[in-house]
N, CA and C atoms as a LAMMPS dump frame, in Angstrom:
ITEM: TIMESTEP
0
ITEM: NUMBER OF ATOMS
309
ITEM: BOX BOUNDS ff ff ff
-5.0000000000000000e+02 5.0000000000000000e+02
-5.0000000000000000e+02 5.0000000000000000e+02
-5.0000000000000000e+02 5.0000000000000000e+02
ITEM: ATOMS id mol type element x y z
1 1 1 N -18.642 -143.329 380.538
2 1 2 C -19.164 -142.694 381.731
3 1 3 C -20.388 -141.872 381.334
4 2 1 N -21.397 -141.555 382.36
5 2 2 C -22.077 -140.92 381.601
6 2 3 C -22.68 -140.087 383.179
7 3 1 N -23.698 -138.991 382.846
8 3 2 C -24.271 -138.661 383.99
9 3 3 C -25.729 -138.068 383.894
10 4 1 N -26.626 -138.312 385.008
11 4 2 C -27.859 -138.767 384.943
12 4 3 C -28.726 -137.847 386.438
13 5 1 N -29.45 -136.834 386.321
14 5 2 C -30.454 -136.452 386.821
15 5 3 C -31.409 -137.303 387.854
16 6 1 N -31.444 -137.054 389.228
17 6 2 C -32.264 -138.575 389.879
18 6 3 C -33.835 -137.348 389.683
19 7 1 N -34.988 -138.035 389.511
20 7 2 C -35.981 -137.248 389.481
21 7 3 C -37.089 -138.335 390.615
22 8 1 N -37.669 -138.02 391.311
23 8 2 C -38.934 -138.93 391.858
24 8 3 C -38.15 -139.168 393.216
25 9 1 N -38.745 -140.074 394.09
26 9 2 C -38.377 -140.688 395.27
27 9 3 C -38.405 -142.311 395.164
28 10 1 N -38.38 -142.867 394.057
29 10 2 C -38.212 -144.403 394.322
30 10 3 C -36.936 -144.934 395.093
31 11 1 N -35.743 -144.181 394.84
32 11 2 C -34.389 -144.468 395.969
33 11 3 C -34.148 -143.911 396.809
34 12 1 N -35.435 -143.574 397.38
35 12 2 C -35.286 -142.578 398.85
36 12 3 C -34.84 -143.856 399.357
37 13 1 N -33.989 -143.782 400.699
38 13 2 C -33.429 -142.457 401.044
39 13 3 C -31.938 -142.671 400.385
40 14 1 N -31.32 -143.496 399.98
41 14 2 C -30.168 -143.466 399.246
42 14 3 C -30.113 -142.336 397.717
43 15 1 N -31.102 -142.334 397.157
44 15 2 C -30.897 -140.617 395.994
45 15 3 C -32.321 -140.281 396.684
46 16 1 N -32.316 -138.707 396.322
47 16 2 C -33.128 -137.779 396.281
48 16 3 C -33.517 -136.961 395.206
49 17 1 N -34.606 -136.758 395.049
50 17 2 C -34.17 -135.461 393.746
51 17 3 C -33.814 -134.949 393.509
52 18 1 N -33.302 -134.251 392.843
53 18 2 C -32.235 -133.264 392.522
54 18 3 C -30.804 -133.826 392.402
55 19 1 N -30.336 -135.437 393.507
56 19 2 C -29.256 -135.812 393.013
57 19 3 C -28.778 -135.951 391.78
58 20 1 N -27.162 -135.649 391.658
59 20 2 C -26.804 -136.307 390.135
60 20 3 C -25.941 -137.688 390.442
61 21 1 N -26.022 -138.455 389.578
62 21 2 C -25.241 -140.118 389.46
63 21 3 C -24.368 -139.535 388.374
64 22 1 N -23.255 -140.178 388.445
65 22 2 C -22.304 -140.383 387.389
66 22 3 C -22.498 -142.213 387.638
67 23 1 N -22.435 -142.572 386.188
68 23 2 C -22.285 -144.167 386.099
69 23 3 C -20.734 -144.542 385.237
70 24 1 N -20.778 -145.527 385.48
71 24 2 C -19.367 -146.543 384.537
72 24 3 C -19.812 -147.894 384.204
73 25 1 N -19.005 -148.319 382.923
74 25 2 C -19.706 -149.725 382.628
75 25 3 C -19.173 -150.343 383.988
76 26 1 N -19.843 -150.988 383.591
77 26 2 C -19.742 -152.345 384.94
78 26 3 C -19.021 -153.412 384.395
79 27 1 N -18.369 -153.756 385.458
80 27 2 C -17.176 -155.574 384.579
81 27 3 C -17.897 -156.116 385.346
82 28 1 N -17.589 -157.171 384.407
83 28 2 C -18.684 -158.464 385.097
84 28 3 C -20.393 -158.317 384.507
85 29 1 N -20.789 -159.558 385.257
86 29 2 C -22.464 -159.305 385.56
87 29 3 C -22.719 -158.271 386.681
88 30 1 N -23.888 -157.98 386.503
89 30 2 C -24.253 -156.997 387.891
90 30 3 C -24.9 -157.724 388.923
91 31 1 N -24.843 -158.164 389.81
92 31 2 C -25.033 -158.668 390.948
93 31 3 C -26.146 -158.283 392.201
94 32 1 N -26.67 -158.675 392.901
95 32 2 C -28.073 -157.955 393.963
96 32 3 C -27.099 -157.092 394.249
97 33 1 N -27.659 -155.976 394.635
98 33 2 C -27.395 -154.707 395.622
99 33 3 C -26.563 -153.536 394.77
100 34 1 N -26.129 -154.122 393.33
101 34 2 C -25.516 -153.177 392.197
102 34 3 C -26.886 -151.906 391.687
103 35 1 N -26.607 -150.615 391.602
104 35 2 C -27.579 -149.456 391.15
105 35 3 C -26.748 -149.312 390.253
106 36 1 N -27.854 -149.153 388.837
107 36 2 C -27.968 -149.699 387.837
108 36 3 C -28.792 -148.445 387.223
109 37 1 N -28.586 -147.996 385.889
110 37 2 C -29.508 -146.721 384.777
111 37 3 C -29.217 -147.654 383.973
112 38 1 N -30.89 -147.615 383.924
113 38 2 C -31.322 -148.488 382.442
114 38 3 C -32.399 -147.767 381.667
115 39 1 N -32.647 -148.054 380.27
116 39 2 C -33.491 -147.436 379.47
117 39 3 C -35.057 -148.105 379.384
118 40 1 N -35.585 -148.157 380.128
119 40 2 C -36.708 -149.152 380.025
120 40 3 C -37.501 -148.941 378.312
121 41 1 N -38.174 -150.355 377.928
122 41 2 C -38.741 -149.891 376.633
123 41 3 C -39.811 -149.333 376.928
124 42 1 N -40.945 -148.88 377.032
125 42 2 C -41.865 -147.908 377.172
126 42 3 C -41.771 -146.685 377.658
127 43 1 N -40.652 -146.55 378.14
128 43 2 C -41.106 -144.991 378.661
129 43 3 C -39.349 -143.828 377.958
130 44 1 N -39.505 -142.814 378.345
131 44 2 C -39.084 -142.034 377.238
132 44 3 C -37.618 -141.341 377.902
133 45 1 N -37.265 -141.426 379.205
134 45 2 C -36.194 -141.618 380.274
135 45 3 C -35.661 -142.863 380.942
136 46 1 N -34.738 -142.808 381.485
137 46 2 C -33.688 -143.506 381.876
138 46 3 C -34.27 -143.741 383.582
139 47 1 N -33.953 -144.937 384.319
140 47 2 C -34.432 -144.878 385.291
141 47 3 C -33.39 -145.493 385.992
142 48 1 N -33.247 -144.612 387.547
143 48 2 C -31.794 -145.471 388.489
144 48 3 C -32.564 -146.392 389.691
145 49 1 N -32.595 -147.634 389.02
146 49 2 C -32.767 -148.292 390.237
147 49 3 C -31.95 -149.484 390.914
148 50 1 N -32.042 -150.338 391.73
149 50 2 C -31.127 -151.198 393.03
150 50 3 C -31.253 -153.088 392.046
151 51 1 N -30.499 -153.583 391.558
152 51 2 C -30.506 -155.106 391.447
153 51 3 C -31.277 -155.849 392.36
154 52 1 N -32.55 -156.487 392.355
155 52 2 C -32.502 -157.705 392.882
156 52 3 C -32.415 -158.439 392.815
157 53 1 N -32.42 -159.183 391.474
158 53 2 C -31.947 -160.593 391.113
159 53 3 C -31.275 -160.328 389.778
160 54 1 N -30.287 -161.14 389.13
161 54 2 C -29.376 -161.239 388.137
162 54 3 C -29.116 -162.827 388.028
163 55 1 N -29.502 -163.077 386.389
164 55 2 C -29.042 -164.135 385.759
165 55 3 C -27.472 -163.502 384.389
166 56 1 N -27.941 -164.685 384.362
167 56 2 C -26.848 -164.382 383.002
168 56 3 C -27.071 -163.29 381.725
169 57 1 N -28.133 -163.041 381.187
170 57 2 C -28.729 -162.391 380.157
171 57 3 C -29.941 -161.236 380.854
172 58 1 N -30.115 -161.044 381.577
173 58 2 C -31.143 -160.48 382.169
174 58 3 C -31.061 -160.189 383.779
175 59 1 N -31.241 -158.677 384.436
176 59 2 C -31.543 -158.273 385.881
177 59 3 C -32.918 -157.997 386.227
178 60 1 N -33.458 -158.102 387.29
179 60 2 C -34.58 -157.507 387.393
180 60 3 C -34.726 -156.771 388.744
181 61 1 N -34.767 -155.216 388.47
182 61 2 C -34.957 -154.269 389.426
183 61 3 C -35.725 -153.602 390.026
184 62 1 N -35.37 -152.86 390.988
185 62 2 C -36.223 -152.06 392.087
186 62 3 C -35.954 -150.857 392.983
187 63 1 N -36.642 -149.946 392.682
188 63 2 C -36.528 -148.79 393.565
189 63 3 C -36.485 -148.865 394.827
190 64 1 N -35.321 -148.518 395.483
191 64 2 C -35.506 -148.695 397.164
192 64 3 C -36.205 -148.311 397.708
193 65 1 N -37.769 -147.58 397.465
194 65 2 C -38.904 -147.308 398.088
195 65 3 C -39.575 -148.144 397.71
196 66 1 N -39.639 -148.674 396.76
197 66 2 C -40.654 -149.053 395.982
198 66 3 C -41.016 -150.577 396.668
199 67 1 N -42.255 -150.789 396.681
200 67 2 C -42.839 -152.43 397.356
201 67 3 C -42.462 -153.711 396.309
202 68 1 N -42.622 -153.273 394.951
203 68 2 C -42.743 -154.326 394.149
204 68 3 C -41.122 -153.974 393.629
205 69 1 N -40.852 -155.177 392.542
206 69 2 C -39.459 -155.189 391.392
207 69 3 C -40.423 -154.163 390.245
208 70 1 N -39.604 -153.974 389.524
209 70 2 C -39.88 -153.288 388.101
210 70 3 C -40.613 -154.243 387.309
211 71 1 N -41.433 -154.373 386.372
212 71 2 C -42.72 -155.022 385.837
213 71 3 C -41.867 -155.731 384.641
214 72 1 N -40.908 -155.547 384.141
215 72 2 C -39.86 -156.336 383.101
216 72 3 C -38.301 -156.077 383.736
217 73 1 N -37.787 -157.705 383.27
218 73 2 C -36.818 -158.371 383.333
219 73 3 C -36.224 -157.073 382.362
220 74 1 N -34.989 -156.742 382.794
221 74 2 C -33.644 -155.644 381.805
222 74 3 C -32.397 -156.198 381.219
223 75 1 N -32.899 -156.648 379.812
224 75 2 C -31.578 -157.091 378.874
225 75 3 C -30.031 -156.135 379.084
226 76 1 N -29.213 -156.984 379.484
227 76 2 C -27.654 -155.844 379.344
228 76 3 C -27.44 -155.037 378.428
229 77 1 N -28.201 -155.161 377.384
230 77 2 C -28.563 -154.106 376.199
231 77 3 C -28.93 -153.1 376.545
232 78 1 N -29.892 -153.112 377.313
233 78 2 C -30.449 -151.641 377.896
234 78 3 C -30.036 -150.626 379.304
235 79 1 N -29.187 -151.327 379.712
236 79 2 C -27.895 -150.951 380.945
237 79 3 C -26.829 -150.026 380.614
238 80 1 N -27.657 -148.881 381.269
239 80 2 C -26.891 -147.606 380.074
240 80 3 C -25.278 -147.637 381.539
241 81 1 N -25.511 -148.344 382.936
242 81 2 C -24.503 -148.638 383.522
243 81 3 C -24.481 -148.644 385.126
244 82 1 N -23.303 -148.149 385.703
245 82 2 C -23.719 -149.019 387.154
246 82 3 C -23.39 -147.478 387.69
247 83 1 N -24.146 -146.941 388.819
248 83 2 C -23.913 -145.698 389.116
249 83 3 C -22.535 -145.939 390.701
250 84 1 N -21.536 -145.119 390.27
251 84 2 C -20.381 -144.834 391.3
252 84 3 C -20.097 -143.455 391.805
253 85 1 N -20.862 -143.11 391.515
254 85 2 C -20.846 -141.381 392.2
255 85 3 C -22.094 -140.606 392.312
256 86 1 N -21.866 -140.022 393.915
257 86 2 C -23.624 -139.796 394.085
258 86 3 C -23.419 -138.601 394.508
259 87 1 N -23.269 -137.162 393.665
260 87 2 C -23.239 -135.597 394.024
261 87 3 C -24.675 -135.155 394.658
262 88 1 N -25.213 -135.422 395.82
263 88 2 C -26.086 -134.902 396.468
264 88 3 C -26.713 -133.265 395.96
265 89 1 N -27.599 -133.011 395.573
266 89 2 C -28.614 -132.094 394.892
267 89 3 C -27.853 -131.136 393.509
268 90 1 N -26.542 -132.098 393.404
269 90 2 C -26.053 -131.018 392.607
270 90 3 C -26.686 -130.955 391.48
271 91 1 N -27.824 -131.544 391.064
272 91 2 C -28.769 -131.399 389.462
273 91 3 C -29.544 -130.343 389.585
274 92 1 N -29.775 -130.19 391.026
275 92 2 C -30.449 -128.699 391.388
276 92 3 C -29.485 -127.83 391.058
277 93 1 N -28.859 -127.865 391.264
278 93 2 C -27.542 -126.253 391.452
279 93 3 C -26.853 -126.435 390.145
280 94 1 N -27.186 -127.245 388.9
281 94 2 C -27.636 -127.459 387.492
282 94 3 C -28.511 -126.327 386.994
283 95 1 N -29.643 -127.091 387.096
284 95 2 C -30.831 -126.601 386.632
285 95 3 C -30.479 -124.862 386.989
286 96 1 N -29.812 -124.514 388.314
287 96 2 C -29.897 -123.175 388.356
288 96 3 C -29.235 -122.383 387.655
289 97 1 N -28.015 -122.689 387.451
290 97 2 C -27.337 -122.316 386.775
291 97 3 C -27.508 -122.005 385.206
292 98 1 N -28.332 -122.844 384.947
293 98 2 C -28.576 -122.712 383.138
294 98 3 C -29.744 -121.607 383.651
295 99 1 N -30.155 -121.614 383.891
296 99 2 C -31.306 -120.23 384.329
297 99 3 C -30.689 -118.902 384.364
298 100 1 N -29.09 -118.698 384.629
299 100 2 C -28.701 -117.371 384.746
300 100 3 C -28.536 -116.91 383.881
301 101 1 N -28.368 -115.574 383.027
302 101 2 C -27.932 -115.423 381.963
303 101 3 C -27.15 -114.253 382.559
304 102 1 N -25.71 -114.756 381.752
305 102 2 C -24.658 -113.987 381.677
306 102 3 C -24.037 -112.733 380.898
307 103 1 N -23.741 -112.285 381.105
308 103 2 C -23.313 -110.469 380.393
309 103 3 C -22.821 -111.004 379.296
């Protein structure tokens, strides 16, 4: 299991910023309409976006705002997992919390 910070608006309106995802591996292949945190290779965070197509070895995804798919095909290698829990701004009320300092 793991849990993951939504930052940006590419899954407006299904996440927002500040949401947190909890994910779980996924059984099976992942399938269209499965949301999905994967590690893309170039960039230096984790990104939650929506299945649109799935083969056997490879998905290729997309932000539910977003016009286009993601610019590379995502090996199951890099499928850090499938998100099943969506705590609405609680990464905000995170972030605040580590800000307090306690007696």
């Amino acid at each position: 299991m793991g849990c993951f910070l939504v930052r940006g608006k590419s899954m407006q309106p299904y996440l927002r910023d500040g949401d947190l995802v909890l994910t779980r591996r996924r059984r099976g292949r992942p399938r269209p309409g499965d949301v999905m945190v994967y590690r893309p290779e170039r960039l230096p965070f984790a990104v939650v976006h929506r299945v649109v197509e799935a083969d056997r070895d490879d998905v290729v995804l997309r932000g539910d705002a977003n016009s286009g798919s993601d610019p590379e095909k995502v090996s199951s290698g890099r499928v850090l997992g499938q998100v099943w829990c969506v705590l609405p701004q609680a990464g905000r009320l995170l972030s605040l919390l580590r800000k307090i300092k306690l007696p």
